[in-house]
Phi, psi and omega in degrees: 000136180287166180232137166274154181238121217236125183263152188281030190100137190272204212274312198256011163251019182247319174298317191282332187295312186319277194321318215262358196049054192208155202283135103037306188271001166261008177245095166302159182236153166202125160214170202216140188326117184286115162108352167293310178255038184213074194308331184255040185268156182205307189263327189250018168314076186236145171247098174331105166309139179295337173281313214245326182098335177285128204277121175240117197224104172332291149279163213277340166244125159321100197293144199280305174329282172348297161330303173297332151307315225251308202249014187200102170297333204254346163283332168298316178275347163272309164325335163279324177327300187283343170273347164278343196280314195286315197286356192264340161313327201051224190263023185282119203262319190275328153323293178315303209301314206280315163321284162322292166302344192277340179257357193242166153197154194341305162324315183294143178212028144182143191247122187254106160306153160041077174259030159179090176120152173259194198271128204271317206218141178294332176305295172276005152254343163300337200286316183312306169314278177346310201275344147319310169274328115033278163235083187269044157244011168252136181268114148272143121241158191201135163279138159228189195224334192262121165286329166332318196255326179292300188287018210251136182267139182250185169281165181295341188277347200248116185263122160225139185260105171283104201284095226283198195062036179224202183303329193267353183272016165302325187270001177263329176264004192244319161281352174256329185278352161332302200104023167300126174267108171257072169001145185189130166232142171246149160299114154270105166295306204244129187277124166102002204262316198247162184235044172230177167307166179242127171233183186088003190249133169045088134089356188258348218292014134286346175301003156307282156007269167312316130345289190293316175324324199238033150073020195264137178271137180218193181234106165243145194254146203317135201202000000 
């Protein structure tokens, strides 16, 4: 049977385990090739090659995921690994679910989606929900892009942000002038662009984190 391979955190879930005081190894990571999987990307549209690492970049800010594809291989092969593994599912919701749950255990007390790739699928993001309901004492959180998945209510242990600068947002701005409440992070090109907080910054870079918990719109700026 394939196994997804799940990290034991990158630099800003190793700062956040640090800050909660609880071992490093209880805040999982799951990504999947960045700008591959990321249908509703616009500004930050970039693609790693898969063999080689070289950056094809589209959009106007260079996706910081990418980067890490491009200068660092065995993170590139581990993301196509779980994304050929996920994509040989198709539309079995419940393969995915059993895959995917199968990478968590009890211990574990938050799981950061993606710090690389979107929700792919209507398939793969029911399977995510399933597995949120599952272990409802571990905290999920995720950026998407697809407004449709931001706005769909999950359980309360699961945070999804919407990440503003892609395809949905003209329809994201016709629900906010609505009186819709979106969670919402935007990419700062420019100090000054956006009229929220900046968190990810000087010494902060887990403070996304908390933001998304309480439901807050904020600015991380491009990097």
């Amino acid at each position: 049977m394939s196994i997804l391979k799940f990290g034991k955190g990158n630099g800003k879930m190793i700062k956040l385990a640090l800050y909660l005081g609880i071992p490093k190894a209880q805040i999982l990571t799951f990504d999947i090739p960045a700008g591959f999987s990321c249908a509703k990307a616009n500004i930050c549209k970039s693609f790693a090659n898969r063999k080689t690492g070289k950056i094809r970049q589209l959009g106007s800010v260079l996706c910081y995921a990418s980067k890490g594809e491009r200068y660092l291989p065995n993170v590139r092969k581990a993301r196509w690994h779980n994304y050929d593994i996920l994509l040989a599912c198709g539309k079995n919701t419940t393969e995915i679910f059993n895959l995917l749950s199968d990478g968590i255990n009890k211990s574990t007390k938050i799981v950061r989606i993606h710090s690389s790739g979107d929700f792919y699928s209507i398939e793969y993001f029911n399977a995510w929900i399933k597995v949120a309901q599952k272990f409802p004492n571990i905290k999920f959180f995720a950026y998407t892009k697809h407004l449709d998945y931001a706005m769909t209510k999950v359980s309360s242990n699961f945070k999804i942000q919407y990440s503003y600068g892609g395809l949905d947002d003209s329809r994201y701005k016709d629900f906010i002038s609505k009186g819709f409440v979106i969670p919402t992070c935007f990419i700062g090109e420019y100090e000054g662009q956006y009229p929220h907080k900046v968190v990810c910054g000087k010494g902060g870079e887990h403070e996304d984190f908390f933001a998304i918990q309480k439901g807050e719109d904020f600015v991380i700026d491009a990097h």
